[in-house]
C-alpha positions in Angstrom: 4.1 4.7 8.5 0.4 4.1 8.3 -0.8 5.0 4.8 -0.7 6.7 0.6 -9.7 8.6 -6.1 -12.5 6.2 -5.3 -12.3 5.0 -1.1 -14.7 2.3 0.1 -13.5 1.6 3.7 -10.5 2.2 5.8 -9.1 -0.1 8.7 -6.5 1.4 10.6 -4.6 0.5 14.0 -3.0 3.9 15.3 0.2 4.4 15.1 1.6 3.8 18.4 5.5 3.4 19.3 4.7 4.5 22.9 4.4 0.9 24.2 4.9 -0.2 28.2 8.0 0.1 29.6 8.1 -3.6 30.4 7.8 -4.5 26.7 9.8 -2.0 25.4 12.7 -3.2 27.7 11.9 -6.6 26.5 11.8 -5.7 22.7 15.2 -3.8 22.9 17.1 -6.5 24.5 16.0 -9.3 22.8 15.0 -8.2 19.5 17.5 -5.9 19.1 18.5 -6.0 14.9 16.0 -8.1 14.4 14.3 -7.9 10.9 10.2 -7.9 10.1 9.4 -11.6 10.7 5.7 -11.0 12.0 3.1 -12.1 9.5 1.3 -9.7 8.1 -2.4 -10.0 9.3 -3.7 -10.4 5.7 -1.3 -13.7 5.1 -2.7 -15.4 8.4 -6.0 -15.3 6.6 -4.5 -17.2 3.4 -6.6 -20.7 2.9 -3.7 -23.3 3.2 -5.1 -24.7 0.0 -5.2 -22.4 -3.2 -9.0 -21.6 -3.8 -10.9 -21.9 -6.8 -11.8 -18.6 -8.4 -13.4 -19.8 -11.3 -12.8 -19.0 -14.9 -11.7 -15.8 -15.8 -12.8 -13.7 -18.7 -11.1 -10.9 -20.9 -13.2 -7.3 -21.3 -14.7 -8.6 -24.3 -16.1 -11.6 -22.9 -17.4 -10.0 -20.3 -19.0 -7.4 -22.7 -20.6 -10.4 -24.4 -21.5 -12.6 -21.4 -23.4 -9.9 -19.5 -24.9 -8.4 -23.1 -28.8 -10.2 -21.8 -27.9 -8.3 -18.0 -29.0 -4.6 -18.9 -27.9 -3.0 -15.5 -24.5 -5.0 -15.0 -23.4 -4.5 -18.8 -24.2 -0.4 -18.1 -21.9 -0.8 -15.1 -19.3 -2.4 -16.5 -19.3 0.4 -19.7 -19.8 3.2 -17.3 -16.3 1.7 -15.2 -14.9 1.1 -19.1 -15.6 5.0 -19.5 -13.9 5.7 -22.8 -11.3 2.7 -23.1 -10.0 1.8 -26.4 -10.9 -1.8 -26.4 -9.5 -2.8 -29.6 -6.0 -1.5 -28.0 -6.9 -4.1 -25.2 -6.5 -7.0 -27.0 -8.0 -10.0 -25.4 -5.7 -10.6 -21.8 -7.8 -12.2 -18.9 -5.6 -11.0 -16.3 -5.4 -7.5 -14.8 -1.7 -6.1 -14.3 -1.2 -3.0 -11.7 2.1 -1.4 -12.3 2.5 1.3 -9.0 4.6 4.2 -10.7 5.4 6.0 -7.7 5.2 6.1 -3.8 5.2 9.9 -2.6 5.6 11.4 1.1 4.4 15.2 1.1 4.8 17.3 4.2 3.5 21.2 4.1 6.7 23.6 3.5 8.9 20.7 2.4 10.0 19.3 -1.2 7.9 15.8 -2.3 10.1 13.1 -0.7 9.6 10.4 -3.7 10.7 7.3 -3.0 12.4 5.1 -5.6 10.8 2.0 -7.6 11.5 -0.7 -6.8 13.0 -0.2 -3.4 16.7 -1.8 -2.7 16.8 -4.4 0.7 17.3 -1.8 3.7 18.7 -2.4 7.0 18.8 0.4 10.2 21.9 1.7 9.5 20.7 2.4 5.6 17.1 3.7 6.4 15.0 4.4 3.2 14.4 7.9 3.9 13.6 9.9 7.5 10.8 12.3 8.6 10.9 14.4 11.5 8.3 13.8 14.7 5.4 15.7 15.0 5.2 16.1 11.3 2.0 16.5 8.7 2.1 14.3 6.6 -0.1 12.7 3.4 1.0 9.6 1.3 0.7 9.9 -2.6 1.0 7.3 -5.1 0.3 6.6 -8.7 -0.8 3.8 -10.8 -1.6 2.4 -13.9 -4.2 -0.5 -15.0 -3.6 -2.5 -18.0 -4.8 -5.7 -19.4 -8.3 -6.4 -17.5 -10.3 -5.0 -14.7 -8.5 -5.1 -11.2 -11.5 -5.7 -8.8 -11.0 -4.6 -5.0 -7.2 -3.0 -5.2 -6.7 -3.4 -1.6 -3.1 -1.2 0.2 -1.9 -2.3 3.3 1.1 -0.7 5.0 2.4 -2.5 8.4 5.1 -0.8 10.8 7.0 -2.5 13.6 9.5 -0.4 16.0 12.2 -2.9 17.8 10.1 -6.0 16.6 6.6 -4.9 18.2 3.7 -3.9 15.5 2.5 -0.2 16.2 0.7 0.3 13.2 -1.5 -2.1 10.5 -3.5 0.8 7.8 -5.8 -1.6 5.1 -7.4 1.0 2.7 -9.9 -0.3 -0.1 -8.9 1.6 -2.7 -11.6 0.2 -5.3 -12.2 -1.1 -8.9 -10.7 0.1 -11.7 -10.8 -0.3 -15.7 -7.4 -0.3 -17.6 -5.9 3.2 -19.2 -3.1 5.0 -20.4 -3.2 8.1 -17.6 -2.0 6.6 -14.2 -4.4 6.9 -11.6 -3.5 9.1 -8.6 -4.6 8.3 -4.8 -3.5 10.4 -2.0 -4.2 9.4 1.6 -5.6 11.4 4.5 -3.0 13.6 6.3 -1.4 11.9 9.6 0.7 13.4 12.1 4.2 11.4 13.1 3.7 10.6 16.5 6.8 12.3 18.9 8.6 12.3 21.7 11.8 10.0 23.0 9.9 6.6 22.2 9.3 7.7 19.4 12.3 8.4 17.7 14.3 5.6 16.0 14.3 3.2 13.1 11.3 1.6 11.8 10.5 -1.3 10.0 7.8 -1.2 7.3 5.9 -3.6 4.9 3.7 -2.3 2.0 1.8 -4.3 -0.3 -1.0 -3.9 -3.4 -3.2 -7.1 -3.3 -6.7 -7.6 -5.4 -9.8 -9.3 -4.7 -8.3 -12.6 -6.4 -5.0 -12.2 -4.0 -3.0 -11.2 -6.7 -0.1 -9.4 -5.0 1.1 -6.4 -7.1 4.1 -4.6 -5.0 5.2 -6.1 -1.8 8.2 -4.3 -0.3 10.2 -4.2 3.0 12.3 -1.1 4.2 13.3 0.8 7.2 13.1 4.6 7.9 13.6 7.1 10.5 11.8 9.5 13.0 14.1 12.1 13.9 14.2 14.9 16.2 14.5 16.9 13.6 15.1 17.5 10.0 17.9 15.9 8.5 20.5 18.8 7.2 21.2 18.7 3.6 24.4 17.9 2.4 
């Protein structure tokens, strides 16, 4: 499924399992149970060699480095906002520790979906929504350690090994705290009709500025005619 406070840009390939007939017939016969082994488009981009990113500093040091730049020290206290930075300490990296991952459709219970996820396959799908359905993805976080500069989400969805959907959403910079931070998504509509019902796989990842990769899950759900029965 494409997508789940502080948005800088948004790049998003719709979500289309309607493909040719030709391709379709071609995906279903010889792809058929085949897992995700596309590369994500982000990973094409990786340098072969590891880059340099220069040294890296703890809040502090920052503090302290940029005390003779006026404007970028006020930025970097106004980002800080009221963080205890004696309970800090003195780490140079940033950790990002995603607390949950939340699917909310009007008139139905949250469907929260559980950390980490287990390996799914199509016959054990992670959870299933029903076409034509509003939808908005949820998810909180919390910051600890250092700054996490340019916390990028990226969600990728393939339907009988064909990509239909590739959502990239800047989600921003953010200073470490206690209180998880909460982003919601913009509401989407599952597509419907015959193509598009079926299993779906789906690869979600966090990733900073640095490429420091913070969740990176695989799974498979459902679109469904309609609504699953409870048992």
């Amino acid at each position: 499924m494409s997508a789940v406070v502080g948005s800088l840009s948004t790049k998003n390939v719709k979500f289309n399992p309607q493909v040719g007939e030709e391709e379709l017939g071609k995906s279903m016969n010889d792809r058929e149970g085949e897992e995700i082994i596309e590369e994500d488009e982000d990973d094409k981009l990786k340098p072969e060699g590891e880059v340099d990113l220069g040294p890296r500093f703890s809040i502090k040091e920052q503090l302290e480095k940029d005390k003779d730049d006026v404007s970028l020290r006020k930025w970097k206290e106004q980002l800080l906002g009221s963080v205890d930075l004696s309970a800090i300490g003195e780490s140079k990296e940033a950790e990002v520790k995603i607390q949950s991952l939340t699917i909310q459709c009007p008139g139905r219970a949250d469907l929260v979906l559980p950390l980490p996820f287990t390996k799914t396959s199509k016959s054990n799908s992670l959870f299933a929504i029903k076409e034509g359905s509003r939808y908005r993805l949820r998810f909180s976080f919390i910051v600890v350690g250092n700054i996490v500069s340019g916390l990028k989400y990226t969600n990728t969805v393939w339907k009988t090994g064909v990509r239909v959907d590739h959502t990239k959403k800047m989600l921003g910079t953010f200073s470490p705290q206690k209180e998880p931070y909460v982003y919601e998504m913009e509401e989407e509509v599952t597509p419907s009709g015959m193509f598009a019902r079926g299993s779906y796989s789906a690869r979600t990842k966090f990733v900073d500025d640095d490429g420091k990769c913070f969740l990176d899950v695989s799974y498979h759900f459902e679109i469904q005619k309609n609504w699953a029965t409870p048992s």
